[in-house]
C-alpha positions in Angstrom: 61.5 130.4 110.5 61.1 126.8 110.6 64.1 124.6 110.4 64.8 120.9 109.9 68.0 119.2 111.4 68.7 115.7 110.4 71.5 114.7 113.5 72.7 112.0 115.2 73.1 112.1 119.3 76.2 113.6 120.0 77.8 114.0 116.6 78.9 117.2 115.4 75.0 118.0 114.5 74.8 118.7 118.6 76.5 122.4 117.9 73.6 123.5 115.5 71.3 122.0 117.6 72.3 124.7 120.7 72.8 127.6 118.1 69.4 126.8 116.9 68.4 126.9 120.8 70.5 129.5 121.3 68.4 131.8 119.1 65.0 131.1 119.9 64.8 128.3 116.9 62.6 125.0 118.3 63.8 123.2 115.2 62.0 120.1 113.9 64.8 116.8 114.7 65.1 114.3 112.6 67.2 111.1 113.7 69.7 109.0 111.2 72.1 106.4 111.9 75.6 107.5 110.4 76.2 103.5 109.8 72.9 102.8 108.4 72.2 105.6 106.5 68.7 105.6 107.4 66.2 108.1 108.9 64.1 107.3 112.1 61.4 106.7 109.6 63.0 104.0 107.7 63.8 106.6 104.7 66.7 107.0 103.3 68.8 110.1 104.6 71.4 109.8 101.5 68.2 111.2 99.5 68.7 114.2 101.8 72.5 114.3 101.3 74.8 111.9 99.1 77.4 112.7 101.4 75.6 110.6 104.1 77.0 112.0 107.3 75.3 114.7 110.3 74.3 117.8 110.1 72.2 118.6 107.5 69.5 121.6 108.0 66.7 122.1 105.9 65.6 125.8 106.0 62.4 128.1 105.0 63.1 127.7 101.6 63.1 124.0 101.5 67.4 123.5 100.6 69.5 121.5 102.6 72.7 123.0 104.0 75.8 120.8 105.2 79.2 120.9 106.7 78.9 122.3 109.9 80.8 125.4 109.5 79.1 126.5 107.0 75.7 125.7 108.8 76.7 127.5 112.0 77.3 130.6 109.4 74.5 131.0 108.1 72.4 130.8 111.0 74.9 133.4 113.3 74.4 135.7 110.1 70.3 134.9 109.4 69.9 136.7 113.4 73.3 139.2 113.4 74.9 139.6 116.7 73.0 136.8 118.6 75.6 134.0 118.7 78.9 135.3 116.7 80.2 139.2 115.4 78.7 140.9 112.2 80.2 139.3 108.9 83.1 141.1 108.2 84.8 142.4 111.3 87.7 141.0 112.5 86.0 139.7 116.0 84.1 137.8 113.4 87.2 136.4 111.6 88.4 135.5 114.7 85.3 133.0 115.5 86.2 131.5 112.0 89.9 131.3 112.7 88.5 128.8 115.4 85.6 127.2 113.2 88.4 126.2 111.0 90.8 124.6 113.6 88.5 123.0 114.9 87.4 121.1 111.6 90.8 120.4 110.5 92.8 120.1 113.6 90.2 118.9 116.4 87.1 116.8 114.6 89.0 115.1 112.3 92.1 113.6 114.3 88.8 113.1 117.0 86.7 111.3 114.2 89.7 107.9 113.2 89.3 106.9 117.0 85.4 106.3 116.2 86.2 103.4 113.5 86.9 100.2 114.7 89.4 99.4 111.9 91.8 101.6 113.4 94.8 100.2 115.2 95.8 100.7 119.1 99.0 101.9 117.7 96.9 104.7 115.1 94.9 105.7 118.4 98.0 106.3 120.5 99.2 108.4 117.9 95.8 110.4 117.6 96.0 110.6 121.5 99.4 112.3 121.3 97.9 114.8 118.3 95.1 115.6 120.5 96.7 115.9 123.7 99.3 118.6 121.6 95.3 120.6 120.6 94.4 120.6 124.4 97.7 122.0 125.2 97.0 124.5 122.8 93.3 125.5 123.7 94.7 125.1 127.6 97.3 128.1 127.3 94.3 129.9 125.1 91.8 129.9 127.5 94.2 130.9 130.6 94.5 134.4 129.2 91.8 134.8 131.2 88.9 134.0 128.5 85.3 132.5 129.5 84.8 131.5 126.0 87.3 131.4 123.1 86.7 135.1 121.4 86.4 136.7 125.0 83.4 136.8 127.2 80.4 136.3 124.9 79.2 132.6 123.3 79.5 131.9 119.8 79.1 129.3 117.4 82.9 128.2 118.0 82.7 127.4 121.4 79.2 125.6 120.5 81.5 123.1 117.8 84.4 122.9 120.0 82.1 121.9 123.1 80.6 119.4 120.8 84.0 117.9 119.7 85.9 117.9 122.9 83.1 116.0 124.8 83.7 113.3 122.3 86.7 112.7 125.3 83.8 111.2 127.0 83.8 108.7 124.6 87.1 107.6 123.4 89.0 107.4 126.7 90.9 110.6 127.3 90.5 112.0 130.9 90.6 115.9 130.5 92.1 116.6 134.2 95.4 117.6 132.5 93.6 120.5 131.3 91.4 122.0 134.1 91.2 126.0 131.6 89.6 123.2 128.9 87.6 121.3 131.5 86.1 124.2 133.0 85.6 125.7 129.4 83.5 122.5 128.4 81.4 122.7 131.8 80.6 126.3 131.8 79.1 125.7 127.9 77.7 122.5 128.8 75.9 124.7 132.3 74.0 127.0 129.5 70.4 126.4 129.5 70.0 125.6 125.8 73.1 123.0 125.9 71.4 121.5 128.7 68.1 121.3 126.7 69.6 120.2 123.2 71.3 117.2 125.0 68.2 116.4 127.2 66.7 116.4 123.7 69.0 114.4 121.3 68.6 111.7 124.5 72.4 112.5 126.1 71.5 113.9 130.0 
């Protein structure tokens, strides 16, 4: 199958772009500014999505998908038991249990300290939210886990790579979580992280 993913380097479009990877998918890229709204070609990507913002996939059938989560679904169930638990199970409900956190909790108290309307004061506050998640994901992964379900990758620890490395770029040093730092270096060690960042221009 031949897919199209409209991203933007490093935005949340990165974790389809390893899934994709992940499963033997060489998908067609298609760069957009998120400020612009415009495609590397000069067209304009709110034609693609009215929503205006990264990832959108186009697949076989010529829709567009978007939202992440929902993205990172469909491709885990188009190729069963490659990067997440068949629909239905439990192990499976446990990968969405940290699809959803991650949206709600993670991406969007990461996504305020990206606009430069927001106050020093509003970022300190987002710091403290974020630092409160780390905790969190810290005591998670010291039980001992490689990735967040156990000891197999799947699209959550593809998103919640993505999102954390955002640190990089906001100013928050990670050493006060070394379960979360070596979490984001062992995802960002596999082969097809390494080559979806190489690609979208990042390493």
């Amino acid at each position: 199958m031949t897919y199209q993913l409209y991203y933007a380097p490093a935005a949340c479009s990165l974790a389809v772009h390893i899934v994709l990877l992940e499963q033997g998918e060489i998908p067609k890229l298609v760069k957009v500014s998120t400020k612009t709204k415009k495609m590397e070609d000069g067209g304009d990507y709110l034609t693609i999505t009215p929503k205006g913002y990264v990832p959108a996939l186009r697949i076989a059938s010529g829709e567009i998908l978007t939202e992440n989560a929902a993205i990172l679904q469909y491709l885990a169930d188009n190729k069963p038991d490659t990067v997440a638990p068949k629909a239905g199970t439990l192990e499976r409900f446990r990968v969405n249990e940290w699809l959803t956190y991650n949206t709600s909790e993670i991406h969007k108290t990461f996504s305020p300290l990206f606009n430069p309307a927001t106050s020093e004061e509003q970022k300190k506050q987002l710091k403290e939210k974020l630092a409160a998640r780390f905790d969190f994901l810290e005591k998670h992964l010291g039980d001992g886990r490689s990735y967040l379900t156990g000891e197999k990758f799947t699209i959550a620890d593809a998103y919640v790579f993505v999102v954390v490395n955002w640190s990089n770029f906001t100013g928050i040093d990670l050493k006060p979580w070394p379960k979360l730092q070596a979490f984001q270096a062992r995802v960002q060690a596999r082969p097809h992280t390494q080559a979806a960042m190489k690609a979208e221009g990042l390493i």
